[in-house]
N, C-alpha and C positions, 0 to 999 in steps of 0.2 A: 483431450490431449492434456498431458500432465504439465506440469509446471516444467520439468529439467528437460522434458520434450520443447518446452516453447523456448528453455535459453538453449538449450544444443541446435536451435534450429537458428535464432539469433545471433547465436556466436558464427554456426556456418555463413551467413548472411554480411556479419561485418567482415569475416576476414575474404570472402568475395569481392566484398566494396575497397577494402585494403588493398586487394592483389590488380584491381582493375584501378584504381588511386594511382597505385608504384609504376605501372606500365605506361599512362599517359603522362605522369610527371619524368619516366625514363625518356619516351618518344619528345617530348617537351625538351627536355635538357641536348638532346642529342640535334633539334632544329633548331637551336640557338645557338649553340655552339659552332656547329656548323658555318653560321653565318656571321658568329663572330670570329670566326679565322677567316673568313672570305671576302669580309670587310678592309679596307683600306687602315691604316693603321693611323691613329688617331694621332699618338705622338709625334708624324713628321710633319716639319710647318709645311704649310703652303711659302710655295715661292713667291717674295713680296712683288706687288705688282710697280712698274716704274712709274714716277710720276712725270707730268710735262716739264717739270724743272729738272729732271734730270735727265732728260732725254734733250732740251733744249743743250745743258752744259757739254754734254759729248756730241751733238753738230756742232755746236759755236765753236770748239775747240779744234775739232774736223776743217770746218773754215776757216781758223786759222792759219793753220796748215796749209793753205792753197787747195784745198778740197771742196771748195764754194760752189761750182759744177756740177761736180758728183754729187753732195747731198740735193740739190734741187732734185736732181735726175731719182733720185731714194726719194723724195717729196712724191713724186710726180710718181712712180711706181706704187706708191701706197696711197696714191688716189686726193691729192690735195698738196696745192701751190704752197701753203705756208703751214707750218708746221702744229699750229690750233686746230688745222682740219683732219689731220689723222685722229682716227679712231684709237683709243687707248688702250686697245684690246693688241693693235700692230706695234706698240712700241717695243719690246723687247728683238722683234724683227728686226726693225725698221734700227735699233741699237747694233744686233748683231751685224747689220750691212756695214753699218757706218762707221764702226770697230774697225773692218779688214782695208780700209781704204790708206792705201799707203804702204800696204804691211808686201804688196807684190813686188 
């Protein structure tokens, strides 16, 4: 085999490895993207979680109010007498009930 036989056969060779390069880095490009539009979008915050002091300040103010009753009864619905025994996961609930109290 001649020499321009051995690069025409090498050049066929690279540009094979080019064209199969181009189609796994297209198939790449197109499953990422993909998944980066079907992902949740980073920029929106999370909604802050409440804390025991401020879930304390809107009961205490509730019972103010004459609402002393009713928050036990929200107490006692999310599973604990005083208000360190709810789970922190129920307070924005446990906020939403104790919100409307009054408002009927």
């Amino acid at each position: 085999m001649g020499k321009f036989s051995e690069l025409d056969l090498a050049i066929k060779d690279l540009r094979s490895a080019a064209a199969t390069i181009n189609e796994v880095a297209n198939t790449l490009a197109e499953m990422f993207s993909t998944t980066a539009d079907e992902a949740p979008d980073a920029a929106t915050p999370a909604e802050p979680q409440l804390t025991l002091e401020q879930v304390r300040a809107v009961l205490a103010d509730k019972s103010r109010m004459g609402f002393t009753a009713e928050i036990r009864a929200l107490l006692q619905k999310y599973g604990a007498a005083k208000l360190s025994g709810i789970d922190p996961a129920n307070y924005k609930a446990l906020v939403t009930d104790a919100e409307v109290l009054g408002d009927g």
